[in-house]
C-alpha positions as CSV (number, residue, x, y, z in Angstrom):
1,X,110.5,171.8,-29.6
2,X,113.3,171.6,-31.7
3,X,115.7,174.6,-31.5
4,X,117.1,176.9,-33.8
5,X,121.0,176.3,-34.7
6,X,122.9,178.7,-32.2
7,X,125.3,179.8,-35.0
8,X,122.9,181.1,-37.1
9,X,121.4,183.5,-34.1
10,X,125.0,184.6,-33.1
11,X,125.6,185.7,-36.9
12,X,122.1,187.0,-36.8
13,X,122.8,189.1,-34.0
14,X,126.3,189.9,-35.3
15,X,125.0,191.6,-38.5
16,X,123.0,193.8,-36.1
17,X,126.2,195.2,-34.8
18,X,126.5,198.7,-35.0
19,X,122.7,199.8,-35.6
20,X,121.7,202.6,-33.6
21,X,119.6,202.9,-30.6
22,X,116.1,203.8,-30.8
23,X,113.5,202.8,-28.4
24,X,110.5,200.5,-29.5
25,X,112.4,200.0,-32.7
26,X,113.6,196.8,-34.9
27,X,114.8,197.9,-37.9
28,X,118.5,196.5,-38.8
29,X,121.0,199.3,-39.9
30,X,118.2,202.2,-38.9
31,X,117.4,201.6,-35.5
32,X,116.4,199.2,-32.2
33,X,116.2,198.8,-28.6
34,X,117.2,195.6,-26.8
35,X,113.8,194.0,-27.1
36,X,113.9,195.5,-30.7
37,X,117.3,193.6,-31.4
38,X,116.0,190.4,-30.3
39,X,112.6,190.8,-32.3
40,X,114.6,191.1,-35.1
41,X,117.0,188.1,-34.5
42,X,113.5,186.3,-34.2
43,X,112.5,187.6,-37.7
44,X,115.4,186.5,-39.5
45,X,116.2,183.1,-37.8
46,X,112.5,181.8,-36.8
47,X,110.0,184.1,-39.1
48,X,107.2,186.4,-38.4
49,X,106.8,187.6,-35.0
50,X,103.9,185.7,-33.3
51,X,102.2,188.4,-31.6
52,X,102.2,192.5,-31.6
53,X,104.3,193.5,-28.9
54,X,102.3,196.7,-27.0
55,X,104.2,199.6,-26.0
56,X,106.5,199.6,-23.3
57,X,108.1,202.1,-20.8
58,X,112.1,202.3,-20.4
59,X,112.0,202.3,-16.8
60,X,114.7,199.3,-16.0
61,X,114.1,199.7,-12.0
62,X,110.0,198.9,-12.7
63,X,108.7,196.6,-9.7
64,X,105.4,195.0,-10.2
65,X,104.0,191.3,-10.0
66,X,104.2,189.8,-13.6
67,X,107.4,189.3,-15.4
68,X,106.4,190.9,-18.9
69,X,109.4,190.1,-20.8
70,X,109.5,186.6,-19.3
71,X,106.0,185.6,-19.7
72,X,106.0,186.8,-23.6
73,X,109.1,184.9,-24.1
74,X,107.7,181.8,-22.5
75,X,104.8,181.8,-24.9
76,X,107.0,181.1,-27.6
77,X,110.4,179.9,-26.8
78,X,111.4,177.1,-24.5
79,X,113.0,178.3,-21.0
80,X,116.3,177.0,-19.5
81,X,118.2,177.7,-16.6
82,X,120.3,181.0,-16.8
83,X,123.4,178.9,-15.5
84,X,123.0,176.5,-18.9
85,X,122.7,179.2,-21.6
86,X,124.9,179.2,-24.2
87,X,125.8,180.6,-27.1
88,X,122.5,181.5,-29.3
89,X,120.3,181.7,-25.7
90,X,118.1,185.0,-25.1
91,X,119.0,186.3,-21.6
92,X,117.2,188.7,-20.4
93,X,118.5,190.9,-17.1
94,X,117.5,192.3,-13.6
95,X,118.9,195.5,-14.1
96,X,118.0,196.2,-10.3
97,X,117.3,194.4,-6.9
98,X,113.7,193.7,-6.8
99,X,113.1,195.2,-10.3
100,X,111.3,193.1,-13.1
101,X,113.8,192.1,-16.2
102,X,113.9,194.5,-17.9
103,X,116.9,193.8,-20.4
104,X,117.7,191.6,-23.5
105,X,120.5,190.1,-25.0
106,X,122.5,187.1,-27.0
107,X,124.6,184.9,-25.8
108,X,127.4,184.8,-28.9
109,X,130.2,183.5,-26.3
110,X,130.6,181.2,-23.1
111,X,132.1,185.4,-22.1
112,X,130.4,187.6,-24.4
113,X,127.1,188.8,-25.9
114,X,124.9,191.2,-27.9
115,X,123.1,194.2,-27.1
116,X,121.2,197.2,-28.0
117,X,122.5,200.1,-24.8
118,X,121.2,203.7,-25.1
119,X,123.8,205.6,-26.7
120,X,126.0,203.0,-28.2
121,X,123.0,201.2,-30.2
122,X,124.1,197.1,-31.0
123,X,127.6,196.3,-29.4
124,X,129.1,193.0,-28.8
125,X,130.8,193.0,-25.6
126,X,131.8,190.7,-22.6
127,X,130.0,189.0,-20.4
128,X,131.0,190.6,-17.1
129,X,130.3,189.3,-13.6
130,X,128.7,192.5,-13.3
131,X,126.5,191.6,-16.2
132,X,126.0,187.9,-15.7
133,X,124.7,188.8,-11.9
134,X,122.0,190.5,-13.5
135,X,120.7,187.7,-15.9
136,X,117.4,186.3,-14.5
137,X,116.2,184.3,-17.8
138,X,117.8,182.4,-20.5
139,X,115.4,180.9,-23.4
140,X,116.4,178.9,-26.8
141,X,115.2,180.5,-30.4
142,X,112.8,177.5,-31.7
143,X,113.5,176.4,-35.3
144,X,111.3,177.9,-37.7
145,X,110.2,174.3,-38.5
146,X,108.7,174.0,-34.7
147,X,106.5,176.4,-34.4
């Protein structure tokens, strides 16, 4: 599958910046959640979204069996290794021990990347070891052309 050209999803995500939070949203300049953010990204750099995506709770310490988030993304996106993502990747984040990933962001730096956080809507900010602990997936934005 080819891939989508990593500077084109870091400005993507950058003219996201600033939109406020709302949960289950993706609507640039109104309103988005972390998944919202990256279903918007998606939009704009690949095209329609592929599936509906069903209501989901905000819980970020959920346990259970499946990876949701993971599983969806894998339908769609081709996965690498957490410790090769780059610029442009989707990571998405254990936000607790045992806890399904529950998080999303954008790489836009080897140190930094995007996100929608409760309260402070889309920020750009760095990529801490606190933060990169957490990441449990990475996956590439296919080219609209591939899929």
């Amino acid at each position: 599958m080819i891939t989508a050209d990593p500077a084109i999803v870091v400005a993507t995500a950058r003219s996201w910046l600033g939109t406020p939070y709302h949960d289950q949203a993706s609507r640039r300049g109104v309103g988005c959640d972390c998944l919202g953010l990256a279903r918007g990204v998606w939009r704009e750099v690949v095209g329609d979204e592929p599936f509906l995506i069903p209501p989901y709770s905000r819980d970020w310490g959920e346990t259970g069996p499946c990876e949701v988030l993971a599983e969806g993304a894998r339908q769609m996106m081709p996965e690498i290794s957490p410790a090769d993502a780059r610029p442009g990747a989707l990571i998405l984040f254990r936000m607790a021990p045992r806890a399904i990933a529950k998080h999303v962001g954008i790489l836009t730096a080897p140190d930094r990347f995007i996100h929608a956080y409760e309260r402070l809507g889309v920020v750009e900010e760095t990529l801490t070891q606190t933060w990169a602990r957490k990441i449990a997936f990475a996956f590439l934005f296919p080219n609209s052309s591939s899929i």
